[in-house]
DSSP file (Angstrom, degrees, kcal/mol; ACC not computed):
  #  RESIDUE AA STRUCTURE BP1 BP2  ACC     N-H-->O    O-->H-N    N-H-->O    O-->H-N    TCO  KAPPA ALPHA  PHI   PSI    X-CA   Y-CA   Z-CA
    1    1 A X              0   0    0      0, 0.0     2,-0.4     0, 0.0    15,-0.1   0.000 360.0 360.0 360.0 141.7  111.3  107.3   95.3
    2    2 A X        -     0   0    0     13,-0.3    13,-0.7     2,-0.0    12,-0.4  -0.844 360.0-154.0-123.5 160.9  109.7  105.4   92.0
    3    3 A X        -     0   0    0     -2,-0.4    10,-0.2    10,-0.2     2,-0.2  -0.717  10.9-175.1-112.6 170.8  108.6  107.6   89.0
    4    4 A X  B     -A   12   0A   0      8,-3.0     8,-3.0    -2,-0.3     2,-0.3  -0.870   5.7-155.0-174.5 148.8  106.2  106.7   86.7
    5    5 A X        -     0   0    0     -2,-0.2     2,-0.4     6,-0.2     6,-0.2  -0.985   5.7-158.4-135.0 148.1  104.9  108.5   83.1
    6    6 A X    >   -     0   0    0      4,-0.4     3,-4.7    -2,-0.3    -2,-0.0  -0.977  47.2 -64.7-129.5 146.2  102.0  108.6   81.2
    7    7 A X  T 3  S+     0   0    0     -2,-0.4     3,-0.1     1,-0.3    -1,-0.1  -0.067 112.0   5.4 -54.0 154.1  102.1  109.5   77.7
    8    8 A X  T 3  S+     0   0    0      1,-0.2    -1,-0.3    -3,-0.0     2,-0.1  -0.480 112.5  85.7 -82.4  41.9  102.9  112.2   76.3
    9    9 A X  S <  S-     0   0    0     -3,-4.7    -1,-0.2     1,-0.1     2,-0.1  -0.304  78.0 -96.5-103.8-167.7  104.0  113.9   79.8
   10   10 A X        -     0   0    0     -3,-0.1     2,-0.4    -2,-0.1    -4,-0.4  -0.399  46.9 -77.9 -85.2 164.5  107.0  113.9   81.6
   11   11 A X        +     0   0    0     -6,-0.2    -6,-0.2    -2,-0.1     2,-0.2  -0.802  50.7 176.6-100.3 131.1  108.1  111.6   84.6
   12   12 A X  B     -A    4   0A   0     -8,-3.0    -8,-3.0    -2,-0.4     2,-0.6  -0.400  38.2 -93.0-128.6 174.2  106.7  112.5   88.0
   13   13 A X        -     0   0    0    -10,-0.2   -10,-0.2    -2,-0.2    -8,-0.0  -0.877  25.9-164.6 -98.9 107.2  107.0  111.0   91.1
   14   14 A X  S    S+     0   0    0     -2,-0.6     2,-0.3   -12,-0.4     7,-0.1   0.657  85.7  34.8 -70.5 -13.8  104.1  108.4   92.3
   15   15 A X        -     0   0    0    -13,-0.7   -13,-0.3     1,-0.1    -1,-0.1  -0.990  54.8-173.7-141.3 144.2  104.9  108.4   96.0
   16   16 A X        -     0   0    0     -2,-0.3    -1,-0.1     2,-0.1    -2,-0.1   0.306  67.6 -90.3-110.4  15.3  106.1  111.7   97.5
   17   17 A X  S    S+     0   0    0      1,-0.3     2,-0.1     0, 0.0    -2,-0.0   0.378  95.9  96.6  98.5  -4.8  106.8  109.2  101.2
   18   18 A X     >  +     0   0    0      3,-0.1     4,-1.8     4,-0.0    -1,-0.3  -0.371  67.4   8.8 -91.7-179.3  103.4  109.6  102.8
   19   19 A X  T  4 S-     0   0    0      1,-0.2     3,-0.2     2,-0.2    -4,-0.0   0.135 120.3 -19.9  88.2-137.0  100.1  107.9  103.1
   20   20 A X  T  4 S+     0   0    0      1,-0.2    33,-0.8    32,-0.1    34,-0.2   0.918 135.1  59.9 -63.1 -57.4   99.6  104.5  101.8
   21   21 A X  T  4 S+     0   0    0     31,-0.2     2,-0.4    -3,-0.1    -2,-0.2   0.739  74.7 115.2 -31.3 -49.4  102.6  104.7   99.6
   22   22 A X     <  -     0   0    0     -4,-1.8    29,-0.1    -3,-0.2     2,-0.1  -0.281  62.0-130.4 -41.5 105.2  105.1  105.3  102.3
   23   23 A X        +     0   0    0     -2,-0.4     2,-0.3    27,-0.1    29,-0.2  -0.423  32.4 170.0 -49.0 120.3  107.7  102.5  102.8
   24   24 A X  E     -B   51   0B   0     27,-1.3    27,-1.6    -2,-0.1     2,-0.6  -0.967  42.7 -85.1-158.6-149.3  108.5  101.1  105.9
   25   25 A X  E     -B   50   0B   0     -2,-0.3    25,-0.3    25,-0.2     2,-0.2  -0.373  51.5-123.7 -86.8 119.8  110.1   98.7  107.8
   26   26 A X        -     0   0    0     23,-0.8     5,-0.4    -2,-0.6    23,-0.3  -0.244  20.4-120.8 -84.6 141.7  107.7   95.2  108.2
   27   27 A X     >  -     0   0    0     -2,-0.2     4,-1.5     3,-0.1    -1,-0.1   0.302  31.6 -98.0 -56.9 162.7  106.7   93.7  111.5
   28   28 A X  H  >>S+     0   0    0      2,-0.2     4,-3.3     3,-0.1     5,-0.7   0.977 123.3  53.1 -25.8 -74.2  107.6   90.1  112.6
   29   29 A X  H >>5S+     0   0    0      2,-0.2     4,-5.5     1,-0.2     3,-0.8   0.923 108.1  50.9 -56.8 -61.3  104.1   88.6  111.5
   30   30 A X  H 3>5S+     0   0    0      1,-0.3     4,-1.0     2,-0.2    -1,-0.2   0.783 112.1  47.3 -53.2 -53.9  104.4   90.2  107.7
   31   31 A X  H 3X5S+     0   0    0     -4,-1.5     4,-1.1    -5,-0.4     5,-0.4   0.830 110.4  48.4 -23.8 -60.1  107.9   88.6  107.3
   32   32 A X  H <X5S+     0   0    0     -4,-3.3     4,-1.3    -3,-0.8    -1,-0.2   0.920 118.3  48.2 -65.2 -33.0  106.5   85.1  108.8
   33   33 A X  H ><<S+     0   0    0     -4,-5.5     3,-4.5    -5,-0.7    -2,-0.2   0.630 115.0  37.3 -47.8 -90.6  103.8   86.0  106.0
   34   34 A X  H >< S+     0   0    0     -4,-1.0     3,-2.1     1,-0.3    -2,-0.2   0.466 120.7  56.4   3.7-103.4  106.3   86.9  103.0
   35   35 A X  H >< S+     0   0    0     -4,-1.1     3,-0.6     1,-0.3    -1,-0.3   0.410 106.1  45.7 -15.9 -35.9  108.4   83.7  104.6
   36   36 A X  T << S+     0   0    0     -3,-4.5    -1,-0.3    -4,-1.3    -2,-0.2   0.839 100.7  63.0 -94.6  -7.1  105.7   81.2  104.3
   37   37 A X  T <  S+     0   0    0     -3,-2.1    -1,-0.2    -4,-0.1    -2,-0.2   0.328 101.6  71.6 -89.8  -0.8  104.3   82.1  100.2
   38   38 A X  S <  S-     0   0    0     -3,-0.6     5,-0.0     1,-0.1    42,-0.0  -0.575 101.7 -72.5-118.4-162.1  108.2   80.8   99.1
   39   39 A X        -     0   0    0     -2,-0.1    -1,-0.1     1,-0.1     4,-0.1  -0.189  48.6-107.8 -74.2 162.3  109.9   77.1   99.1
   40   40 A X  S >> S+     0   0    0      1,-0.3     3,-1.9     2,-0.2     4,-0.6   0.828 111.5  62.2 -67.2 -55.5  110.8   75.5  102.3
   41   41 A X  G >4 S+     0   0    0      1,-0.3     3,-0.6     2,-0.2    -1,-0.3   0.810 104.2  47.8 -71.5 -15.8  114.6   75.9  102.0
   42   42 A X  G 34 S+     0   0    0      1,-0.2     3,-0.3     2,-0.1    -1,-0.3   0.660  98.7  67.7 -98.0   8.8  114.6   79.8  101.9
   43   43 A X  G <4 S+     0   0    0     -3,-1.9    -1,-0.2     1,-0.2    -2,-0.2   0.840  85.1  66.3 -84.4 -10.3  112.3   80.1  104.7
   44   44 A X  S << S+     0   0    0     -4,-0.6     2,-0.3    -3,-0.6    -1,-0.2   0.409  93.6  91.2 -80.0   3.0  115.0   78.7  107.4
   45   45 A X  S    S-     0   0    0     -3,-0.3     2,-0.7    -4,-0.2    17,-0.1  -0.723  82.8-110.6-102.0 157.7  117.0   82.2  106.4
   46   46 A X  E     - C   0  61B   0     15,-0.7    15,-1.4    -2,-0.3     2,-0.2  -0.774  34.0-163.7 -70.1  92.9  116.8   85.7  108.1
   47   47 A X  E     - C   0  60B   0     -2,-0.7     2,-0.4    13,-0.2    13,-0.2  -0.574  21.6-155.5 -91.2 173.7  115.3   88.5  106.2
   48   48 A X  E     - C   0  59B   0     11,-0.6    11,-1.6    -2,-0.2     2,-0.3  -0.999  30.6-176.6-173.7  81.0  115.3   92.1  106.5
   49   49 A X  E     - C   0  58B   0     -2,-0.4   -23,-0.8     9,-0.3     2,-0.4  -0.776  17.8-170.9 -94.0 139.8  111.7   93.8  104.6
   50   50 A X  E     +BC  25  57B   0      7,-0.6     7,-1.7   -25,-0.3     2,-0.3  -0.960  19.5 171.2-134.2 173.1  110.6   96.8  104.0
   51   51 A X  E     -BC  24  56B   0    -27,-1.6   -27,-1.3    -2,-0.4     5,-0.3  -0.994  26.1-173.9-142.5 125.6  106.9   97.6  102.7
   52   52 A X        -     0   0    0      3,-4.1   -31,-0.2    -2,-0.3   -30,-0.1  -0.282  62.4 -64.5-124.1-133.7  104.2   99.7  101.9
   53   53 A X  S    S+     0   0    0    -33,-0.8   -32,-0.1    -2,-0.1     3,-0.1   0.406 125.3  35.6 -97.6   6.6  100.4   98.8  100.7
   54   54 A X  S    S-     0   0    0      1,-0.5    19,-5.6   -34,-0.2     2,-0.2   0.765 122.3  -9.4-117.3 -47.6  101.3   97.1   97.3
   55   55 A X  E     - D   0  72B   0     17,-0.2    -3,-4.1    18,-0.1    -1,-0.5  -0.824  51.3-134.1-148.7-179.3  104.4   95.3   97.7
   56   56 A X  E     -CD  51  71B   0     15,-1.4    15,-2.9    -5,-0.3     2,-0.6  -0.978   9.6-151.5-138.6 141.5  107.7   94.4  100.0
   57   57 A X  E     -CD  50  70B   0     -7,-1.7    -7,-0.6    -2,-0.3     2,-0.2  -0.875  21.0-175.9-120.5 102.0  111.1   94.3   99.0
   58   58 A X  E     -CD  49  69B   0     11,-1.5    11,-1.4    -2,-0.6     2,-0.4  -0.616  12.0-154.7 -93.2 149.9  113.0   91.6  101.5
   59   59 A X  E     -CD  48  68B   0    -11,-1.6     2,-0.9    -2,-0.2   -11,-0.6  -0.920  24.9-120.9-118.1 164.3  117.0   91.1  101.2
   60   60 A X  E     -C   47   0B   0      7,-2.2     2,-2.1    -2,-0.4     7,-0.2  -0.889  10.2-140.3-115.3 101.8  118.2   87.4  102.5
   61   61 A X  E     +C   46   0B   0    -15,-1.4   -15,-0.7    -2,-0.9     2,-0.3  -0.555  44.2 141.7 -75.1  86.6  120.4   87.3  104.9
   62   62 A X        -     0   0    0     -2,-2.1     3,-0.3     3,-0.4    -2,-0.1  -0.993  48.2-145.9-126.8 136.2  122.7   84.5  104.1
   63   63 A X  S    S+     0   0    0     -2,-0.3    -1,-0.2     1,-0.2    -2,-0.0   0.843  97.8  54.9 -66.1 -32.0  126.5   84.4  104.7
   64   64 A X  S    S-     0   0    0      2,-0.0     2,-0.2     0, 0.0    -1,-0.2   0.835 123.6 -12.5 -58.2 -50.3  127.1   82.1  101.0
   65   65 A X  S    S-     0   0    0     -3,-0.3    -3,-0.4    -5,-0.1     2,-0.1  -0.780  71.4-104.6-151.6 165.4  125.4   84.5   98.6
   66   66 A X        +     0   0    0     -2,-0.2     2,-0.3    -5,-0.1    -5,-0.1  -0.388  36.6 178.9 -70.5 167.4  123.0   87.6   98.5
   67   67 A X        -     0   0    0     -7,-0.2    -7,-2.2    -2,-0.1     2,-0.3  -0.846  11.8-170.7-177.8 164.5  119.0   87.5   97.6
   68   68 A X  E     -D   59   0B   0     15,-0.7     2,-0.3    -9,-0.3    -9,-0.2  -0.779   7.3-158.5-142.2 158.4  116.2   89.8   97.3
   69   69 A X  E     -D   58   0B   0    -11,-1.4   -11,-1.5    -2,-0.3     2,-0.5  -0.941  11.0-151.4-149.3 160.8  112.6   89.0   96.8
   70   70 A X  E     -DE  57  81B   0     11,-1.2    11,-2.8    -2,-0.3     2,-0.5  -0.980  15.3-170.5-148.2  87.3  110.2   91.1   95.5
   71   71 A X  E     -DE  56  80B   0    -15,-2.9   -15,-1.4    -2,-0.5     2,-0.4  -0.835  12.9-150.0-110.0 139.0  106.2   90.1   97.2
   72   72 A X  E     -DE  55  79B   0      7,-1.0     7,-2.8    -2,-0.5   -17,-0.2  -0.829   4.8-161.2 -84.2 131.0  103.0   92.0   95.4
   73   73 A X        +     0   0    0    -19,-5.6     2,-0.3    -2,-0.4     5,-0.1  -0.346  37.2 134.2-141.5  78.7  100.4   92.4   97.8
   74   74 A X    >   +     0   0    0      1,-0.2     3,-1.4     3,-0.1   -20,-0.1  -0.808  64.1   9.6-101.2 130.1   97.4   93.0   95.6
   75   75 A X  T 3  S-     0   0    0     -2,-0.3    -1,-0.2     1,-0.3     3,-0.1   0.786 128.8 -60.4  87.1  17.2   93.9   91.7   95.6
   76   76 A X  T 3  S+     0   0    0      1,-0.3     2,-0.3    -3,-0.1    -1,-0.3   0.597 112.1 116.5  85.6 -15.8   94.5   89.9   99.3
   77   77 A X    <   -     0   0    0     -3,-1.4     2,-0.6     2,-0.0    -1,-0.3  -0.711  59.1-142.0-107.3 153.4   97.5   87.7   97.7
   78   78 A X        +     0   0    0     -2,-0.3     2,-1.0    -5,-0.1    -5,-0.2  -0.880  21.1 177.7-106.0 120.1  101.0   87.4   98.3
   79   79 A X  E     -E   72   0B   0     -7,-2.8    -7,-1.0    -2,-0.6     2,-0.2  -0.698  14.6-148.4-131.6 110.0  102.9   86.9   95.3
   80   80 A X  E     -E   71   0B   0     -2,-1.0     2,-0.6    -9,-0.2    -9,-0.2  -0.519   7.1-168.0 -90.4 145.1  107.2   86.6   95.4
   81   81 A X  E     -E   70   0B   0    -11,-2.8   -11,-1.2    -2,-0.2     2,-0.6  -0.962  16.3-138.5-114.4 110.1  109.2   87.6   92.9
   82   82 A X        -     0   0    0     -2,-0.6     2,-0.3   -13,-0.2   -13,-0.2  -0.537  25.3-161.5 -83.6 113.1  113.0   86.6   93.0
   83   83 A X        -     0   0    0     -2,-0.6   -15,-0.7     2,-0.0     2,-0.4  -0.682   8.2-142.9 -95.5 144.6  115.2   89.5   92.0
   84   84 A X        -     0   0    0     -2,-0.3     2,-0.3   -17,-0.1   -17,-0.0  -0.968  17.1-132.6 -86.1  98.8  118.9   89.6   90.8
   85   85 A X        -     0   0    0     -2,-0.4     2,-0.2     2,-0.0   -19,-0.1  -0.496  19.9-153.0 -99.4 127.6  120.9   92.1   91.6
   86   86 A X              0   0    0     -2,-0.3    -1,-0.0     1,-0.1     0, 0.0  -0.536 360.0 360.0 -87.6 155.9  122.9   93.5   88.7
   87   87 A X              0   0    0     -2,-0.2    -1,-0.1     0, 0.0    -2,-0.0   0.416 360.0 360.0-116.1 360.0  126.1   95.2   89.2
């Protein structure tokens, strides 16, 4: 679930799990998408995505270390963002 506010109201919920919004898990082909917009060495790894109509949030399966990526998929492009996961 994401929130989101616009001044001066309170913070609502922008996807209630339906429609467009809905997250869920992404097919072979998007992964080999996602997989092919980043550097060479991270494409030899397994990920794990899930998705909806804006973006996909992948984790990296590798035994050394964790990763995430983050792809926007607005306007027809795929655009990755590498996230850090804080603890």
């Amino acid at each position: 679930m994401m929130d989101g506010k616009q001044e001066p109201g309170d913070w609502q919920p922008v996807c209630r799990a339906s429609g467009d919004c809905r997250l869920q898990a992404s097919s072979e082909a998007d992964v080999k998408g996602f997989k092919a917009t980043l550097p060479a060495q991270w494409q030899a790894y397994p990920f794990a995505c899930i998705q909806n109509v804006a973006m996909a949030f992948c984790r990296v399966r590798n035994q050394d270390r964790r990763a995430y990526w983050l792809f926007t998929l607005v306007g027809g492009q795929t655009t990755p963002i590498p996230l850090n996961r804080l603890r």
